[in-house]
C-alpha positions in Angstrom: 91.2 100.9 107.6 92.2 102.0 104.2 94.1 105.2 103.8 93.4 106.9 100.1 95.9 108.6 98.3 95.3 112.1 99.1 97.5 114.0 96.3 96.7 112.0 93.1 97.1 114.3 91.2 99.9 116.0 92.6 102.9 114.3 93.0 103.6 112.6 89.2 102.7 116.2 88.3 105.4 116.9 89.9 107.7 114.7 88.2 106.5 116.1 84.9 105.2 112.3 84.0 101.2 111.5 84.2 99.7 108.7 86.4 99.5 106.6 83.2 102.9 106.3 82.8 103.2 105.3 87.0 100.4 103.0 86.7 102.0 100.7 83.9 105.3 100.6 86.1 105.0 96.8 88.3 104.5 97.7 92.3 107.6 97.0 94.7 108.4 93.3 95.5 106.7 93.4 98.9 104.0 93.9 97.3 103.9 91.4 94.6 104.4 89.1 97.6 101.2 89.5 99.7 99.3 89.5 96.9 101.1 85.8 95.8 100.9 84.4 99.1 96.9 85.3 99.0 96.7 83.1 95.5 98.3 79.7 97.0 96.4 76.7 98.6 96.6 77.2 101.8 95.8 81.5 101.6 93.0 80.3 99.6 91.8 77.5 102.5 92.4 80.2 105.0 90.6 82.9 103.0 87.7 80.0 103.2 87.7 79.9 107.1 88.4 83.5 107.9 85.0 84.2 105.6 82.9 81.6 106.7 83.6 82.8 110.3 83.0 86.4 109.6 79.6 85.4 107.8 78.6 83.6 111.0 80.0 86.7 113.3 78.1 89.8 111.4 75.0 87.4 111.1 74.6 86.5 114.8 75.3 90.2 116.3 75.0 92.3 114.2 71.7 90.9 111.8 73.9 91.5 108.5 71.3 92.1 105.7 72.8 92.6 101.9 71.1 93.9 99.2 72.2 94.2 95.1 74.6 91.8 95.9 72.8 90.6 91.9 74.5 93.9 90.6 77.9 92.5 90.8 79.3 91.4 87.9 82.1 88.3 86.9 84.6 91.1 85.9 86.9 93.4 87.3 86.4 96.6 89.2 86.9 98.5 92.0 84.4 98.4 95.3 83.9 101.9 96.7 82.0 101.9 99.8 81.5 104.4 103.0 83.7 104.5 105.6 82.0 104.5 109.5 83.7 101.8 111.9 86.6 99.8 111.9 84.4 97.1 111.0 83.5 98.0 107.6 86.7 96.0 105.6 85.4 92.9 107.6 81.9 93.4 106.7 82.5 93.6 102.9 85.2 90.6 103.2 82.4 88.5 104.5 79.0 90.4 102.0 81.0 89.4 98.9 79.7 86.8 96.9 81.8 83.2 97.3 82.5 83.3 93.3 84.1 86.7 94.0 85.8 85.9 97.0 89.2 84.6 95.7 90.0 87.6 93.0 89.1 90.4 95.8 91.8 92.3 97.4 91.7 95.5 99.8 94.5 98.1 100.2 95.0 98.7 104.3 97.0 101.3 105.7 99.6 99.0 106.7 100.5 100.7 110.3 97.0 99.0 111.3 98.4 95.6 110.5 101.6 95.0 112.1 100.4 93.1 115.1 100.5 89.1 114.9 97.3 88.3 115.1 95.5 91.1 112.6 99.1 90.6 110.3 97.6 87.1 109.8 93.8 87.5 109.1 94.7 90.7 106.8 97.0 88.1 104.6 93.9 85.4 105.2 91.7 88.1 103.4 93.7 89.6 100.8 94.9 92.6 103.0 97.8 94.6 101.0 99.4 96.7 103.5 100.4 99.8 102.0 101.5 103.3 102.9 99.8 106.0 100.4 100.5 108.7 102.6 104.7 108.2 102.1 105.0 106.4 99.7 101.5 106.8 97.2 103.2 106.0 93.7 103.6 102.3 95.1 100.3 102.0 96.5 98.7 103.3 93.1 100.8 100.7 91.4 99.6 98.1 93.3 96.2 98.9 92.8 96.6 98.8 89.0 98.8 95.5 89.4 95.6 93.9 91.2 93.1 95.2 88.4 95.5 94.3 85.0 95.6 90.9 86.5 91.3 90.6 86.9 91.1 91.4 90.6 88.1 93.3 92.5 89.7 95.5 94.8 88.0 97.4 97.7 89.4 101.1 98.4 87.5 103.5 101.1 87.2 106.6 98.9 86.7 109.2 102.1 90.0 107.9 103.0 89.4 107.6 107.0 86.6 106.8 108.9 83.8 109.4 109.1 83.7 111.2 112.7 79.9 112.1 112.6 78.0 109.2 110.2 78.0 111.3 107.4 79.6 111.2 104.6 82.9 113.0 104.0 84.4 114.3 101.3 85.7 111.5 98.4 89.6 112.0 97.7 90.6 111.0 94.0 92.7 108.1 93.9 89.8 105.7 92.8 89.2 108.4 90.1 93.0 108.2 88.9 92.5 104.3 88.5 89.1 104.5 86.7 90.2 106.9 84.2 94.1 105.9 83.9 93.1 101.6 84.4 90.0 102.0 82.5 88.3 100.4 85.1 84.6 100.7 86.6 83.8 101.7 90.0 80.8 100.0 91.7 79.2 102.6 94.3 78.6 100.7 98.0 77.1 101.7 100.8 77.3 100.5 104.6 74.5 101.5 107.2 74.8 101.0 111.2 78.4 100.1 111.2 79.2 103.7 112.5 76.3 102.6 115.5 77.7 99.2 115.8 81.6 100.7 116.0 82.4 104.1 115.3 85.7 105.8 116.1 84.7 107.2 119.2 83.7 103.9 120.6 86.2 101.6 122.5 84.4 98.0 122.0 81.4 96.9 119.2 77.9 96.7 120.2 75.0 94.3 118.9 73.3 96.7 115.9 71.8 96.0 113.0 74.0 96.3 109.6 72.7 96.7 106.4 74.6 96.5 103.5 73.5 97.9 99.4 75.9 97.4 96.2 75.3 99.6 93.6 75.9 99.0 89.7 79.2 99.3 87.6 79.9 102.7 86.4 82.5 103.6 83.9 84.8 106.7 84.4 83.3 109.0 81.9 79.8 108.3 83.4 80.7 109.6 86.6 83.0 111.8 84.8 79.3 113.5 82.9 77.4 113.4 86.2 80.1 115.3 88.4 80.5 117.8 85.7 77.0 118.5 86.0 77.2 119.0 89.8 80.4 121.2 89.1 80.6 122.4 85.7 84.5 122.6 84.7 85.2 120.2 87.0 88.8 118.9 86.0 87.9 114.8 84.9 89.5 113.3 88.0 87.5 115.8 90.5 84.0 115.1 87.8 84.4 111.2 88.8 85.2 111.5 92.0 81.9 113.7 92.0 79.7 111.7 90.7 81.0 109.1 92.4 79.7 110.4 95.4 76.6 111.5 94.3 76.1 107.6 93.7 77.4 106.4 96.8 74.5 108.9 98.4 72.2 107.7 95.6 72.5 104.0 97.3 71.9 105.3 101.0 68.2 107.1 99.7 67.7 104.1 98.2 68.5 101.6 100.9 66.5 104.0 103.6 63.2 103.4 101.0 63.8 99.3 100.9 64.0 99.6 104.6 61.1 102.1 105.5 59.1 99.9 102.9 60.0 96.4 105.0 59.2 97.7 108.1 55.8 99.3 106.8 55.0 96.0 105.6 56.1 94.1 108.9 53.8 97.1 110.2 50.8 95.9 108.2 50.9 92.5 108.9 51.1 93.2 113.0 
């Protein structure tokens, strides 16, 4: 589970120095590793198995459907999907497309990977522990680390796993990136993970998973669309906005392609 930044705009503020100048700073050493080991031969052969077992996993119980995976483009950006189950960061690892695969990278809160066996499969899939909520500066910087060098990295934007299936609130560190990085965020969005395995449930059940990937956006895109849902928004708060408003955007649009399929499988009975 990814843990976002929650004071982005807070504590360089503090410091009397902007993002910008944080964000062009290279992230601590431990860092730099994981994301090395993840480029090598054998993270990349492992990185092979851990998705091709995945694939196979989400496929057989839980009838993983993708759609817009077409929207994705060869460049770099950063993935910002809704956060229901435990299972989401897996599902994504294994709904990117193979040509992707290599150059994408997720931040995890890195108290969920300290045991052996998930320490492994997080370096197999280009885990990079972090901890934003001591230590955020280094977690931003490895984020823009991943995205100077042409990376796709995946960051939860509600920050924690919704307790009800909707929605949360978005936090701002993917708006800090977009703005500060100049980088585009691509809206996703994740439906019946939260049935499959939400945060109140002990063990996964068989349930259908669909996921939808939406289009790139640039910052001041989002930036225009949020300050139209809050006018004076300050231009982290108007992308984080209308990111939202996108990442909703996707789950109308997903609920159409799916009343539409079953109407059709409706018509044909």
């Amino acid at each position: 589970e990814t843990k976002q930044p929650c004071k982005a705009q807070k504590e360089p503020a503090e410091q009397g120095l902007s993002w910008g100048k944080f964000l062009q700073a290279p992230p601590p050493p431990a860092s730099l590793e994981k994301i090395a080991a993840a480029e090598d031969l054998q993270g990349r052969f492992l990185n092979l198995g851990a998705y091709l077992g995945l694939r196979f996993l989400f496929k057989r119980f839980f009838c993983l459907r993708l759609y817009g995976r077409e929207r994705l483009g060869p460049g770099n950006y950063i993935l910002c999907p809704n956060h229901a189950s435990f299972l989401d960061g897996f599902l994504l690892f294994a709904a990117v497309p193979e040509v992707l695969r290599s150059r994408t990278y997720f931040l995890g809160y890195n108290n969920y990977f300290d045991g052996p066996v998930i320490k492994n499969i997080a370096e197999w899939m280009h885990v990079v522990p972090v901890n934003s909520a001591r230590h955020l500066i280094p977690a931003m910087q490895a984020a823009a680390y991943i995205l100077n060098q042409g990376g796709i990295l995946v960051i939860f934007p509600e920050g924690a796993r919704t307790l009800t299936g909707e929605l949360r609130p978005f936090m701002q560190g993917v708006a800090v990136l977009a703005e500060e990085v100049n980088i585009p965020l691509v809206p996703v969005y994740l439906h019946g993970s939260f049935q499959a395995w939400g945060p109140n449930a002990r063990f996964p059940r068989p349930h259908p998973i669909q996921i939808i990937f939406g289009r790139e956006f640039s910052a001041d895109r989002l930036a225009a669309r949020g300050d139209r849902l809050k006018p004076g928004a300050g231009t982290y708060e108007a992308i984080t906005l209308g990111l939202r408003q996108e990442v909703l955007n996707l789950r109308d649009e997903l609920q159409s392609r799916l009343a539409s399929r079953s109407a059709k499988k409706s018509l044909r009975i």
